[in-house]
C-alpha positions, -999 to +999 in steps of 0.1 A: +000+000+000+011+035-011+008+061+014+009+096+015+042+099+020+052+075+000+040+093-028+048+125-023+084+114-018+087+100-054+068+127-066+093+151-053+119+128-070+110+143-106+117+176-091+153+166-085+180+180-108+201+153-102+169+126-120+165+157-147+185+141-171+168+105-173+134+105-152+121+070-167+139+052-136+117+075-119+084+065-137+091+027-138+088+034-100+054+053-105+040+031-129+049-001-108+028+014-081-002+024-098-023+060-095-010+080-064-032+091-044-027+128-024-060+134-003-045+161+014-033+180-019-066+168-035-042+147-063-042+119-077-009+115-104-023+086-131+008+066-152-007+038-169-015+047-210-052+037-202-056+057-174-040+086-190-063+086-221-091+080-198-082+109-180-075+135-213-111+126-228-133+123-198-162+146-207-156+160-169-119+169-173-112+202-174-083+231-182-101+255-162-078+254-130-109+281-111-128+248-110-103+231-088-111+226-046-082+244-037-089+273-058-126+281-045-116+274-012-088+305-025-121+327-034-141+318-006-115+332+019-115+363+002-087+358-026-092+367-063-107+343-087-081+350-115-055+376-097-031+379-129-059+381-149-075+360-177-053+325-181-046+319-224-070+292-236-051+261-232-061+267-195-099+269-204-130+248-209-154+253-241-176+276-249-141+299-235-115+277-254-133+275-284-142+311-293-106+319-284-089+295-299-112+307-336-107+342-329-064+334-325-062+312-357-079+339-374-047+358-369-017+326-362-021+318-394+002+296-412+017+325-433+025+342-405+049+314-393+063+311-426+075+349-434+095+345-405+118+316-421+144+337-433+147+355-400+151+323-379+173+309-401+195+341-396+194+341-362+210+302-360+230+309-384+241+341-361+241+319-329+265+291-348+287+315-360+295+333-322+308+302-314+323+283-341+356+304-330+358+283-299+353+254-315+325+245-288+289+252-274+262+248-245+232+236-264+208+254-237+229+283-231+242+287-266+211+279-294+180+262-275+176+290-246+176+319-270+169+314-303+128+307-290+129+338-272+140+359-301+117+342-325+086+351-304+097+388-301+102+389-341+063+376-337+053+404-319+066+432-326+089+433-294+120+462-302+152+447-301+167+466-274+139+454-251+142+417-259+171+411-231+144+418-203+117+406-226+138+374-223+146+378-183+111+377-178+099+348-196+132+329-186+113+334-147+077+324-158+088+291-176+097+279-142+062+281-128+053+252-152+072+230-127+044+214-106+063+226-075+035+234-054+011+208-059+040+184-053+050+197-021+024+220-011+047+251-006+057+281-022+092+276-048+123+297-040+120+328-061+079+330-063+079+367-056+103+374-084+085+357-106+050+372-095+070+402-104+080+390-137+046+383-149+031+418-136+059+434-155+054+415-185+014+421-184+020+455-184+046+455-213+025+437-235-003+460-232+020+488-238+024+471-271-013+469-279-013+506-272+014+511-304-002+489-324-040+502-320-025+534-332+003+522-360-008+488-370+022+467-383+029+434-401+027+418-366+008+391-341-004+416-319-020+437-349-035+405-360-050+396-325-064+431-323-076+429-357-090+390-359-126+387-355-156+359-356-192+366-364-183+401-351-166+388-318-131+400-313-105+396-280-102+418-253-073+437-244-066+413-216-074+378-239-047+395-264-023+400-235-031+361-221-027+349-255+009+368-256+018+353-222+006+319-234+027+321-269+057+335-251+056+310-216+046+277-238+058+283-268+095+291-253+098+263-228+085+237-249+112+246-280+137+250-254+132+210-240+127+198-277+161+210-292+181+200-258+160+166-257+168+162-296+204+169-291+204+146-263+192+117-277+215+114-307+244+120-284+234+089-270+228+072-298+256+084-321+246+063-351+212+083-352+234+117-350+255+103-382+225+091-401+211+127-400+245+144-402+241+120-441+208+130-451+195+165-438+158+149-450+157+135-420+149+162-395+112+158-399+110+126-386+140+134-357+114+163-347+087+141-347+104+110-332+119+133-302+084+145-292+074+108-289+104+093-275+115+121-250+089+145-249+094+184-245+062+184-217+064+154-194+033+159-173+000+172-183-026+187-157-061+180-160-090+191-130-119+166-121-149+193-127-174+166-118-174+132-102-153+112-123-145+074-119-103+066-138-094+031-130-103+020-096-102+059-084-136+065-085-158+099-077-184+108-048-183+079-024-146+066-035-116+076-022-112+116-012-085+122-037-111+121-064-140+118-048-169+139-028-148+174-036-128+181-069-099+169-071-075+200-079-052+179-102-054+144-123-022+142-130-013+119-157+008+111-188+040+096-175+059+096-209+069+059-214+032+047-206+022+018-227-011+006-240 
């Protein structure tokens, strides 16, 4: 039997730099032991690849993280529902997710992506050349950390003088996708500077809507502003979540993909020669890394309603998912198997 403790100890594990560069040990131990079960935190972390698709298409899981126990019991002693303001879609529930996510892809088109080809391939070609004289490289430090960066301020808009804080900032709110807290329960070092961060960010990004409202430019943000559905368009604040969302996601993710790539071939040199052979390849080295050693290793889901995964069943079951909401389902242990 799994206790508490027990779980919360291996939990914890992940967190571990020292496990950061191979985890699976890690989830071999998670998986062996079936769904852990937090009734304290209100958690249950699933592993198993039926559990885990269970989980994702449950017509009761939610994004929505205002649903959760821990957050209402947050309102209902006086705290704000949403304190940094609206979350970007990925963190909402339909009707929300789906009239944002047609009003953004109204302006993320794929055109958009594609005009910036020639700048992105300057700016590796840039990074590779500052330190071909050396004769060596960081991967993270070097290319992965801020080539993403630089490629979302070319998306919108963002001045190049201000890209170094641009960058500080978003460097500090990629490490609240950590699941720190619900782990452990308390705050992470540095969760004031990063509360800072985000404020400063907020109110960046809105200084940019302000421009571009007045000087409209070949940009996302003038897209966002300008994208509209059935005569629905995006608030100032869903433009600035969007931003945030583009900027925290989309930087962290392409920042684990490329070290995560890199990694793998260095393990497996005859992979790393094969594509060194045939540049064709990259597609499927892409593709196969985001399988084999995915960028995102855990995904968060909320119980919005009684819900029955496995043997963890809802009202009258075990308190971790049952009688209140569960604040987290935590599942998707990569290296699950049907």
């Amino acid at each position: 039997m799994t206790t508490t403790a027990d779980s919360q100890a291996l939990l914890v594990q992940l967190l571990d730099p020292s496990n950061r560069a191979d985890p699976y040990p890690v989830y071999e131990q998670i998986r062996e032991r079936g769904p852990l079960r937090m009734p304290e935190a209100h958690l249950t972390v699933f592993s198993s690849f039926a559990d885990c698709d269970d989980v994702l298409r449950h017509p009761s899981s939610a994004s929505d993280r205002t649903k959760s126990t821990m957050a209402q019991r947050a309102v209902a002693d006086g705290g704000e529902e949403r304190p940094v303001g609206p979350p970007g879609f990925l963190f909402l529930d339909p009707p929300d997710h789906t009239r944002l996510r047609k009003l953004v892809s109204k302006a993320f088109v794929p055109k958009v992506v594609k005009a910036l080809e020639p700048d992105i391939a300057a700016m590796v070609d840039g990074l590779l050349d500052d330190v071909a004289p050396a004769g060596h490289f960081d991967v993270i430090a070097d290319l992965a950390h801020p080539l993403p960066v630089a490629v979302i301020c070319r998306l919108l808009g963002v001045p190049l003088e201000d890209e170094p804080k641009f960058s500080h900032a978003s460097a500090l709110l990629a490490q609240a996708l950590d699941p720190f807290t619900t782990f452990t329960g308390n705050l992470p070092d540095g969760f004031d500077e990063r509360m800072t961060a985000g404020l400063w960010l907020r109110e960046y990004v809105h200084g940019l809507i302000d421009q571009r409202r007045t000087g409209p430019r070949d940009d996302l943000i003038s897209g966002l502003i300008a994208a509209e559905e059935g005569g629905d368009q995006l608030t100032e604040d869903e433009i600035v979540a969007t931003c945030n969302l583009l900027l925290i996601a989309g930087h962290e993710t392409t920042v684990n993909l490329i070290a995560n790539a890199i990694l793998a071939m260095l393990r497996h040199p005859t992979q790393w020669t094969a594509l060194a052979a045939d540049r064709s390849r990259v597609s499927a080295v892409i593709e196969e890394t985001m399988r084999y050693d995915p960028p995102v290793q855990l995904v968060g889901r909320i119980a919005g309603d009684d819900m029955t995964i496995g043997d963890v069943a809802g009202a009258g079951g075990p308190p971790a998912c049952g009688g209140e909401r569960s604040d987290w389902g935590m599942s998707q242990c990569p290296g699950a198997t049907p």
